[in-house]
N, C-alpha and C positions, 0 to 999 in steps of 0.2 A: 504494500500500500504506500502511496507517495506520503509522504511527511503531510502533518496538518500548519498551515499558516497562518497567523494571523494579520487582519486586516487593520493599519494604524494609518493616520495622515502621514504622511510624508515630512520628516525633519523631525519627527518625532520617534523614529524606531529606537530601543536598545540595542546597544551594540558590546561587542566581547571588547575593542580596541576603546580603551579612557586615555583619559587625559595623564594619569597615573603610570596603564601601560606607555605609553608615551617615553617616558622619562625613565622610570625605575629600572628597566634592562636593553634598552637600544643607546649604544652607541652609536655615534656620527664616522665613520670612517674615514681616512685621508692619510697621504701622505707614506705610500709606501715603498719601501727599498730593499734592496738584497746584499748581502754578504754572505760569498760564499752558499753553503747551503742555506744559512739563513735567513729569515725574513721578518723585517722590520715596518711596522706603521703607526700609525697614531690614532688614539680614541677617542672621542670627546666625551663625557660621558657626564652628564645633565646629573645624575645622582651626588658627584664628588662637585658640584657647585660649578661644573662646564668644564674641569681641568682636565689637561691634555695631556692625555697619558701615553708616553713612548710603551711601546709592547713588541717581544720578540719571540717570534715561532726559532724552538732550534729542532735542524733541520737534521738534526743526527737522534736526538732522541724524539722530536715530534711533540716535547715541554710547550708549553704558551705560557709564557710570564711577563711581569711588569717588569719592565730597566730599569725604571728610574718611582723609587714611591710617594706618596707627599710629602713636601709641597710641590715638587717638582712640578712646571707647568712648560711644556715644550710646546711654546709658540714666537711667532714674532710681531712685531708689528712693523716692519717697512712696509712705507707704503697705506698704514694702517691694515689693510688686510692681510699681511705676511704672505706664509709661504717660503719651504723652504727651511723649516725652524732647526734642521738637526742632519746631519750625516756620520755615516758609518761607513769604516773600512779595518779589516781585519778583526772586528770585535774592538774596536777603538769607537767608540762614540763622542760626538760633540756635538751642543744645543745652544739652542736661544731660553732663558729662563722667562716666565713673561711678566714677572714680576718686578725683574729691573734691569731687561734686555742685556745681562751680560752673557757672554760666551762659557762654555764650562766643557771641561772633557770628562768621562767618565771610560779607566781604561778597563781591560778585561779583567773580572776578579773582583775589582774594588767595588767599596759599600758607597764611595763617598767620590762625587763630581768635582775636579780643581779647576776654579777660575781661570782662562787663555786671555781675558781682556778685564782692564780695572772698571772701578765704578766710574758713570759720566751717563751722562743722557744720548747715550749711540747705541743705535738699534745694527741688529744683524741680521739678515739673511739669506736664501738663494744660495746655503751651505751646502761647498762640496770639501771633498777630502781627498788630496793628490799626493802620494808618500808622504814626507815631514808639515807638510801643510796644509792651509785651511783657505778655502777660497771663498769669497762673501760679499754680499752687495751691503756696503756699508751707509747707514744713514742718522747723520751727525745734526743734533739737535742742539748741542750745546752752544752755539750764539743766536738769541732768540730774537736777534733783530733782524737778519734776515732769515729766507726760506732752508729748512734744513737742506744740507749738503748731499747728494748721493754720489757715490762713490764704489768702485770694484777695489779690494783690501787683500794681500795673502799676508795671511797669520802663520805663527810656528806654532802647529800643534804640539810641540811641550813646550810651549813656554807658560808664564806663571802671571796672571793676570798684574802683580805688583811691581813688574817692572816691565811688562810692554806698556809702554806710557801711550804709544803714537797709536793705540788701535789698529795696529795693522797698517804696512806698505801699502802706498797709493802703487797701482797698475793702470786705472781708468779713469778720468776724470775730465772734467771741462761738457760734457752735456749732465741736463736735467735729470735724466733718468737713464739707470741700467738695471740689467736684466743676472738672473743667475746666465753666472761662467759654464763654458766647459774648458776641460783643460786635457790634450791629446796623451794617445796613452804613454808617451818618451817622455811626458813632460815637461817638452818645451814651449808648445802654444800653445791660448788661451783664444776664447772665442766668446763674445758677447753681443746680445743686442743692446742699444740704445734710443731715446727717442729727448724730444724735447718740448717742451709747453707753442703751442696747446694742444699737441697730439696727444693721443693714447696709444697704448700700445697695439689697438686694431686699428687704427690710423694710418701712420707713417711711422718706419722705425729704418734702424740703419746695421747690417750687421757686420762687425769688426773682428779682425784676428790678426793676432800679431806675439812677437817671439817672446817670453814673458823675462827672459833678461833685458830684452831693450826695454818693456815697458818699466820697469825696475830701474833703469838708467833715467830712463824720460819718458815718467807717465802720462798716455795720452799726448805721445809727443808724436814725430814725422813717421814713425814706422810704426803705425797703425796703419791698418790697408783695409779699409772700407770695400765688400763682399759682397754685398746687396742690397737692395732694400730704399729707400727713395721716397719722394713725397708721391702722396698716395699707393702705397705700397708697406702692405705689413710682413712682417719678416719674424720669426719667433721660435726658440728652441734649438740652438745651436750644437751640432751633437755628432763627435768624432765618433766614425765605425773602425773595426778591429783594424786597419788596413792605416788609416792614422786618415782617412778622408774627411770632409767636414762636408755635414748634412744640415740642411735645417728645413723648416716649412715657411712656405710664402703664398700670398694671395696674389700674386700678379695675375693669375688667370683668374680672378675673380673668385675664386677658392681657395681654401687655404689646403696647399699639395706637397708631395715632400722633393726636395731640391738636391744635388748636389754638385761639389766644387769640385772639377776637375780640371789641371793644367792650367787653374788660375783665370778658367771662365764658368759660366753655373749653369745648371742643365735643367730643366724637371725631369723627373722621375717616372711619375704620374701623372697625367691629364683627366682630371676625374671631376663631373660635377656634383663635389659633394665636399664638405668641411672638413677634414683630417685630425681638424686640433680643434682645440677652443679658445675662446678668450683670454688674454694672458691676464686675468685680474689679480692672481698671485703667483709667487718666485718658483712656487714648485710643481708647474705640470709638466708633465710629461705625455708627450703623445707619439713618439718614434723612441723605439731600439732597437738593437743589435744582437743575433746570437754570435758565437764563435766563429762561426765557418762566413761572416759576413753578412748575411740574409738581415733585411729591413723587417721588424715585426712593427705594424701599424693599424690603426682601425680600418675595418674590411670598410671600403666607400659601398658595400652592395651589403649591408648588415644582413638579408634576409639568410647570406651562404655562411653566415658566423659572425659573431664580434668581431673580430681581429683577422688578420692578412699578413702574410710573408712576401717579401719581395725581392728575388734575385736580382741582385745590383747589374750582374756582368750579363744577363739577357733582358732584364725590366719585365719579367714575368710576376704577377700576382697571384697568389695563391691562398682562398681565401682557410683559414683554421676552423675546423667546427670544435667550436664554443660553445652553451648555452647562457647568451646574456641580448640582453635587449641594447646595452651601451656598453663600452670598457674606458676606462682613463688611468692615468697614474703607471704608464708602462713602464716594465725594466725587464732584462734582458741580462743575463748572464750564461759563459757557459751554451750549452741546450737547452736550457731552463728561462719560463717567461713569469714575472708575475706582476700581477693588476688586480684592479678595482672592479666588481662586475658590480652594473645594474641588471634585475632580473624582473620579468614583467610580473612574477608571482610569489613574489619576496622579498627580504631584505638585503640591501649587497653583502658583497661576500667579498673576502680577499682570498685569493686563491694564487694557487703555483702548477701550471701546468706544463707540456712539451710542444712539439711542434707534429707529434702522431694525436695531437688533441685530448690526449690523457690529463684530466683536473685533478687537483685535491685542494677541497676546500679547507683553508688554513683558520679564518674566521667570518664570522656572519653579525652584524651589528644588533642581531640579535638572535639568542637559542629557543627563543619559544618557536613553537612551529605556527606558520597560519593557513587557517582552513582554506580548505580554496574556494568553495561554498561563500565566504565574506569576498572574494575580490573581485573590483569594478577594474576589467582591463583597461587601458587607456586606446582610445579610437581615435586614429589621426584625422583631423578634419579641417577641412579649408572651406574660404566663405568669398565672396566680394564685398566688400566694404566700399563707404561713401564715395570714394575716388575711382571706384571701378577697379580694384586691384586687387588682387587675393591674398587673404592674410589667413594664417595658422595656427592649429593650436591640437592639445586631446581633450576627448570629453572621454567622461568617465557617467555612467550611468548610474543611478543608486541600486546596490549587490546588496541581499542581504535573505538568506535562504529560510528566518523563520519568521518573515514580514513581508506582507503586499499594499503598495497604498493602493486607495480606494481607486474602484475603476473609473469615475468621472474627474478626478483630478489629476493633473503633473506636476512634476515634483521641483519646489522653490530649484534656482541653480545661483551657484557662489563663481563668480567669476575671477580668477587667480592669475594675478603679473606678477609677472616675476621681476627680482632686481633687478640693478646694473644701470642704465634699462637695458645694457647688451649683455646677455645670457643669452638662455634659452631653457624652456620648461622641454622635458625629457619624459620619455614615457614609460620608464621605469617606475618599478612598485615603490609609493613615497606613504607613509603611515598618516600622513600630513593630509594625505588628499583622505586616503579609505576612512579616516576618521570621522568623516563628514558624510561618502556614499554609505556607509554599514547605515547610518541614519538616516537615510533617507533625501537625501542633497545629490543634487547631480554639479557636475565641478565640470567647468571649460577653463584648461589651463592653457592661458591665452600665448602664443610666441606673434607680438603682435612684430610690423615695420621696426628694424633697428634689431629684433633679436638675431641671435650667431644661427648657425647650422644651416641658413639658406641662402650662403654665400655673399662676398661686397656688395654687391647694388643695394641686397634686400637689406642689411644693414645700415647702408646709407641712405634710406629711404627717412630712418629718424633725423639726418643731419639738417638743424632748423628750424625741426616741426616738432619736437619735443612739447607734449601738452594737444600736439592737436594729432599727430597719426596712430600713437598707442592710445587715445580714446575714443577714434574711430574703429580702429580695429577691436577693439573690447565692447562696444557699444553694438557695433555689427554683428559681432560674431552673437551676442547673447540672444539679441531679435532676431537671428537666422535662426536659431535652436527654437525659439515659440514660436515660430512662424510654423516651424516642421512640425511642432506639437509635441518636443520632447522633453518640451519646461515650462512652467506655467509660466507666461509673460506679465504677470502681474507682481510677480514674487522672486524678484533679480537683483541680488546683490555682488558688490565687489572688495575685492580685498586683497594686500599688496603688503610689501615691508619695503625701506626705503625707497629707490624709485619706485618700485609698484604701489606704493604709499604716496608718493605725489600722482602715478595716474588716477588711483583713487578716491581721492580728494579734488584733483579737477576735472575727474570724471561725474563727479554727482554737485558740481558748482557747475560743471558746463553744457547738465544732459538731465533730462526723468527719466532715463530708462532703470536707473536703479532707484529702490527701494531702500534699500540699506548700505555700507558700509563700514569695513574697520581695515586705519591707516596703522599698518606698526612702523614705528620709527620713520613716517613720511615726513616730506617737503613740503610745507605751506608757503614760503616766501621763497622763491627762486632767486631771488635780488640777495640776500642773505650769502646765498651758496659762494656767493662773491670774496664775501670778506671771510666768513667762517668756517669754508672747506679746509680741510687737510692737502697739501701738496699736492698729492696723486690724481686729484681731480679740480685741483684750482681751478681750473683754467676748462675742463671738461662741459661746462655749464653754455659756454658760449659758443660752441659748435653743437650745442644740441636747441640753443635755441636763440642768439644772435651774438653781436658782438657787443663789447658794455664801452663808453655810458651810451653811445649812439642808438643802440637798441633798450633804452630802457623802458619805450612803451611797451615791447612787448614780452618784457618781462613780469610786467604787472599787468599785464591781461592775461597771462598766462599762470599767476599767482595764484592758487586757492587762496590765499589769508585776504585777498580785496574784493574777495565776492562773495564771503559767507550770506550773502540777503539771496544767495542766487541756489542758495544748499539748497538739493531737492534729497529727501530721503534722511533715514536716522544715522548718524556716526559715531561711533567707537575706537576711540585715539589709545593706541596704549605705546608708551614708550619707557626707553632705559635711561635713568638718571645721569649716567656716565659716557653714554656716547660721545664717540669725539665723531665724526663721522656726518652725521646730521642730529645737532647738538639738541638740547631739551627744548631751546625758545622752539624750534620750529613747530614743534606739538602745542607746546604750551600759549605760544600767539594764536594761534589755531582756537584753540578753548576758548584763549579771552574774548578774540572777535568774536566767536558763537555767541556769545554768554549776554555780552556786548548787543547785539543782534538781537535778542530775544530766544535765541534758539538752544534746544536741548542738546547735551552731548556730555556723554560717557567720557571723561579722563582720565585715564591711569598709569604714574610713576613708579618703574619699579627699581628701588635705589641697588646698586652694583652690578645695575647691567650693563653692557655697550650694546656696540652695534650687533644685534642679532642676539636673541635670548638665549641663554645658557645653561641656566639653573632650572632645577626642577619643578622645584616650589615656581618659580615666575611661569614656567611653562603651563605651568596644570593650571594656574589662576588664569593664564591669558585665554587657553581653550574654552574655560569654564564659562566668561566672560563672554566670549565671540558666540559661542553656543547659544547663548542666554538671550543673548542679543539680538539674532535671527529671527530666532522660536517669538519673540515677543515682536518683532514687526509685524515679520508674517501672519499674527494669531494662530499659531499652532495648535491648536489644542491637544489636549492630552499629556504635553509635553510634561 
């Protein structure tokens, strides 16, 4: 007999996944590497208050243990968003603490991490480790009158944080920004990207390599030799193969494809329409390796024949690996051995170690509980035309949930989901983040509006200028294409975003009815702000996404949420981190006062020691709880 169901409104089901499951055993995965047989990544883990736990599979007895225990926190902030916090060679570890950004080694054996850099306000990262040294994108905070310094630094991995005074040998300097090193395997050259205000690093970048004795002599002096890369031209991931070749990935075909340096002119590889890498938004991705015998392991451009792809250099043959993952990131390559990051359309990722005959083993999973499969809403790729006549992207996710049916005359409220940056891109891997919302009853369109990654240069550049006006048509579209087809109630559409997805959501319900409701985490109300109280890495970002300052300052403030709260359609729920450097507390908090100011209702809530992007348990489970509460009572849920 088939199971009995019961019948509840929509947004109101019980569900096995809380707010509680949430936090209490899912780790955040990132940041993984190999030594030797081992394998090294990092945890986040919402339970220990968000701290980032180094963790090591060894690969002889098949142990999983912690490296480093509290307080240890192995992160960085260059950049603000780090990346890159720690590297390991021969069971030799060294990190970024994130407590007060110094460097530390922790050798094999020892209980206890020695300082490699003294105290000072300089941040590290984009660590690598090349015999006796340490290689780092160093960024020095210490003269607060001007913009912090960045810089490429090699350190002596033993030396003793109380007498390296100087932080580390300048190698790099004179532009705005650098990227993690790589450093060939003779160890005598070094390879970086660079860029400079007001690009980003999907932008324009420049990639450089040069003999790391000269730059030792004269850093960033005449014997640097600029390799690629150019205005409008992004360049990213610099990465010697066994052979001592220098590789990297570039978007000149409007793709981002992998390239290499042969006889001192550059080649593609590949010609593939389709994204290879991602976004360089922090020091440590990884999207190309190397096995031993030469072979390129890279994400297969044809995902349906496997995650991943091998690529003979000396014929340019692809060959895709079967895999079971819906995405892979975080590539390394050692040896015969590859290991990455999987996303899984009916799981939670996994860090695994596989071969090149497609043989896995799963090393760890961000979490052990198992999930039924009965609760999962697949993600369904779908495209729409939006106001401009253009197609724009995204997944929908249906409301899953095997011992609940909503009523057959109703469809069910949909929460409409952007993602940061604004250049990301929402992935169709299993995220607990979305299923927490379908198990209930909620249908999720996770929007990759104009400007997100994965559908190459143009469709990126499509946000350049229209920042405020094409990620709210496209989210606007896509949510009345879905009630138009009848698979969402059109009366019951809300949106919700965390920093930039927080400014589209906030100028999406100042600049549109189609939502009902709303919650900005950590969004932008005042764009004009982003001016003076950005962080470095995106100073200057605001004004190719939406003009140039002061001459364009009309339309910055048309583009403002905080100068139209009389124009809010729909209910909002602001919840933000006390501590953000990032997009700092006024922007929420001007936010509230205009509402308040205005006559209008609104939810705000401060959660002190958080930053940019919540961490802690406790703030996660209050934020879901909140958001949840929040819907149900727009909507009139009942039953809830």
């Amino acid at each position: 007999m088939a199971p009995q169901t019961t019948t509840l409104p929509y947004g109101t089901w019980p569900s096995p996944i809380t707010p509680a499951t949430l936090t209490g055993a899912q780790a955040k995965l990132d940041e993984v590497a190999m030594d030797g047989p081992d394998t090294y990544w990092l945890e986040g883990r919402p339970w220990e208050r968000g701290r980032s736990v180094l963790v090591r599979h060894d690969g002889t007895t098949g142990e999983v243990a912690d490296v480093l225990p509290e307080p240890w926190n192995v992160r960085s902030r260059v950049h603000e968003y780090g990346g890159g916090p720690y590297a390991v060679s021969s069971g030799t570890v060294v990190f970024s603490h994130f407590a007060d950004g110094r460097l530390r080694r922790l050798d094999p054996g020892a209980n206890d991490p020695v300082a490699i850099t003294p105290e000072g306000d300089v941040r590290f990262g984009g660590l690598v480790v090349h015999g006796d040294h340490v290689y780092a994108v160093r960024e020095d905070h210490r003269d607060d009158s001007r913009e912090p310094v960045n810089e490429l630094v090699r350190l002596v991995l033993r030396g003793e944080g109380d007498t390296n005074e100087d932080f580390g040998s300048v190698i790099a300097t004179g532009t705005d920004f650098v990227s993690r090193p790589t450093v060939s395997g003779d160890g005598t050259r070094v390879a970086w990207v660079s860029w400079n205000h007001p690009d980003m690093p999907w932008d324009s970048t420049a990639l450089h390599e040069a003999s790391i004795d000269a730059l030792l002599a004269e850093p960033g002096g005449s014997t640097t030799h600029v390799v690629a890369g150019g205005p409008g031209i992004s360049v990213a991931q610099p990465t010697y193969d066994p052979s001592g070749r220098l590789w990297f990935i570039s978007d000149e075909s409007n793709w981002w494809n992998p390239w290499i340096v042969e006889e001192g002119t550059t080649r593609q590889v590949l010609n593939v329409a389709a994204d290879l890498a991602a976004p360089q938004w922090v020091l440590g991705m990884r999207d190309l390796a190397f096995l031993a015998d030469g072979r390129l392991v890279l994400r297969n451009p044809d995902p349906a024949g496997g995650a991943l792809a091998l690529v003979d250099p000396s014929i340019d043959t692809l060959t895709p690996l079967p895999i079971e993952a819906s995405h892979t990131e975080l590539i390394n390559a050692a040896g015969d051995e590859i290991t990455c990051k999987r996303g899984l359309p009916d799981r939670l990722p996994e860090i695994v170690r596989l071969r090149p005959d497609g043989s896995v083993v799963v090393l760890a999973a961000s979490s052990t509980e198992p999930i039924d499969p009965a609760f999962v809403s697949a993600a369904e790729e779908v495209s729409w035309t939006n106001g401009a006549g253009l197609t724009a992207y995204g997944n929908f996710y249906a409301p899953a949930n095997p011992d609940v049916t909503g009523p057959a005359e109703q469809r069910p409220p949909l929460l409409v989901f952007v993602h940061g940056g604004p250049t990301s891109q929402a992935l169709s891997s299993y995220q607990s983040g979305i299923q927490f919302w379908t198990t209930r009853g909620f249908a999720v369109l996770d929007v990759n509006h104009g400007g997100s990654t994965g559908y190459g240069r143009a469709y990126r550049e499509r946000l350049n200028g229209q920042w405020g006006v094409v990620d709210i048509d496209d989210c606007v579209s896509g949510a009345l294409a879905l009630a138009k087809k009848g698979l969402v109630d059109g009366d019951r559409l809300a949106i919700r975003g965390g920093s930039a997805g927080g400014y589209t959501t906030l100028r999406a319900l100042t600049s549109s009815a189609a939502f009902a409701a709303g919650t900005s985490l950590y969004g932008i109300s005042d764009l004009r702000a982003l001016l003076s109280e950005d962080h470095k890495f995106e100073s200057r970002y605001t004004t190719s996404l939406v003009a140039p300052w002061p001459e364009g300052e009309d339309i910055y403030v048309e583009r403002s949420p905080l100068f139209h709260v009389e124009s809010l359609h729909g209910e909002l729920l602001l919840l933000q981190g006390e501590d953000d450097l990032v997009v700092p507390l006024q922007q929420a908090r001007g936010m509230a006062e205009a509402m308040a100011a205005a006559g209008k209702d609104v939810e705000f809530v401060v959660y002190p020691g958080e930053g940019h992007g919540f961490r802690g348990a406790d703030t996660i489970i209050d934020a879901l709880e909140r958001e949840l509460s929040h819907y149900q009572r727009v909507f009139g849920l009942k039953g809830a």
